[in-house]
KOLLUM-805815 format. One record per residue (C-alpha): residue in one letter; x, y, z. Coordinates in nm, 4 decimals, decimal comma. Each point is the difference from the previous one (the first is absolute). Example, Ala and Ser with C-alpha at 12.3 -4.5 7.8 and 13.67 -1.06 7.14 Angstrom:
// KOLLUM-805815
a 1,2300 -0,4500 0,7800 $
s 0,1370 0,3440 -0,0660 $
END
This chain:
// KOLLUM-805815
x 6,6857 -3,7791 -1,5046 $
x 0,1370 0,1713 0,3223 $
x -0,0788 -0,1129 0,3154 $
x -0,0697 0,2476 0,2165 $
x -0,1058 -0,1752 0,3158 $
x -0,0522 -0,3714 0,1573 $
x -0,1500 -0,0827 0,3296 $
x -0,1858 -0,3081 0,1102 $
x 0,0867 -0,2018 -0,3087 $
x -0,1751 0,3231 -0,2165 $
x 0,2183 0,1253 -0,2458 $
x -0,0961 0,3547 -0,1333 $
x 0,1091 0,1012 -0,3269 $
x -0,0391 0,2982 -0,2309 $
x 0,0749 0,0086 -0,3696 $
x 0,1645 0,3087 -0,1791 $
x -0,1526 0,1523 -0,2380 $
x -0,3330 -0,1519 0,0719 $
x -0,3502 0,1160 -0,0499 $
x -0,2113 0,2555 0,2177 $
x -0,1689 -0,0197 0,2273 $
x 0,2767 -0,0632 0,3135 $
x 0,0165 -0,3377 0,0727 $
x 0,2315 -0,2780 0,1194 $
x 0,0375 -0,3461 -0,1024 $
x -0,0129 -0,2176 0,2849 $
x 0,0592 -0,4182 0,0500 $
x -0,1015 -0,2024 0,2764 $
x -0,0640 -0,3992 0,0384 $
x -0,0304 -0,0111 -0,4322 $
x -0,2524 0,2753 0,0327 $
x 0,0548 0,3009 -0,2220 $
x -0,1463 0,3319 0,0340 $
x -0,0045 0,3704 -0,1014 $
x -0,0575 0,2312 0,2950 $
x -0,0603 0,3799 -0,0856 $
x 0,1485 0,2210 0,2673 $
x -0,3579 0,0507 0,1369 $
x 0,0636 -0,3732 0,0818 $
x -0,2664 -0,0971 -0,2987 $
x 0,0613 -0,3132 -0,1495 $
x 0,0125 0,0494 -0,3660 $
x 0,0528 -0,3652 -0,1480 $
x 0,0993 -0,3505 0,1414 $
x -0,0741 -0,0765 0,3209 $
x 0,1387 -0,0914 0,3477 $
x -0,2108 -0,2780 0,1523 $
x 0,1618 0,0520 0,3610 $
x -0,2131 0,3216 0,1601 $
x 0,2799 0,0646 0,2760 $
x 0,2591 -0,0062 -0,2914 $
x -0,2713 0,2881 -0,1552 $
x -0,0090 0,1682 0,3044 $
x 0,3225 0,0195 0,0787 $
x 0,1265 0,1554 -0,3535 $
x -0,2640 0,2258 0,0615 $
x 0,1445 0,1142 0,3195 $
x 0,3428 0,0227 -0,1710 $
x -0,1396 0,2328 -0,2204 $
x -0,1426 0,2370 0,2822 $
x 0,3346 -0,0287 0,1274 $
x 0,1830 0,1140 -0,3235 $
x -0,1788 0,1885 -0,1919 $
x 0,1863 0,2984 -0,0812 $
x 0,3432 -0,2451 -0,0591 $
x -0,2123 -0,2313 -0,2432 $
x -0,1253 0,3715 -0,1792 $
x 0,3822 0,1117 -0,0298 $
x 0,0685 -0,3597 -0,1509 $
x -0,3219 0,0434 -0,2280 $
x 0,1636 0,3128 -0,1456 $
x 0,3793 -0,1678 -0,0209 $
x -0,0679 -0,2949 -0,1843 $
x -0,2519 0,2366 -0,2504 $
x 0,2920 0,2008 -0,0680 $
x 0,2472 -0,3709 -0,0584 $
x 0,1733 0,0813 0,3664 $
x 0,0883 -0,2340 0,2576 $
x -0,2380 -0,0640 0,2340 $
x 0,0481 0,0003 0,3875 $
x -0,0466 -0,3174 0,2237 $
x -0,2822 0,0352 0,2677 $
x 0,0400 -0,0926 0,3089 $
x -0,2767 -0,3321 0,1176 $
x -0,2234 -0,0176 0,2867 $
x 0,1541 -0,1855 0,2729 $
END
């Protein structure tokens, strides 16, 4: 699964070919979660809330570059990296 992002020991990852709604798969501390681009968590969980928040605010952030990679890995093309909060 590609990464597309990691920032504050979060690593953000979205599968190809994967099912709708948009969503990334994200890892932090052994916590696993789904995040829709709405910033909805789907499944899993991540137990640290400024971890939550702050994927979240990535999201905000890049939105339309997390839609474009959506639509590339639907279609079996490489996705782009994202730049990470700082």
């Amino acid at each position: 699964m590609p990464e597309l992002s990691r920032f504050f020991g979060i690593v953000v990852r979205m599968y190809y070919d994967d099912h709708e709604p948009p969503h990334i798969h994200v890892e932090y501390a052994g916590d696993k979660a789904v995040i829709d681009c709405d910033g909805n968590v789907l499944q899993g969980f991540l137990s640290s809330r400024t971890a939550l928040h702050l994927v979240r605010e990535w999201i905000n952030l890049h939105l339309d570059e997390l839609e474009k990679d959506w639509k590339l890995a639907k279609n079996g093309r490489e996705i782009h990296k994202i730049a990470p909060l700082e």
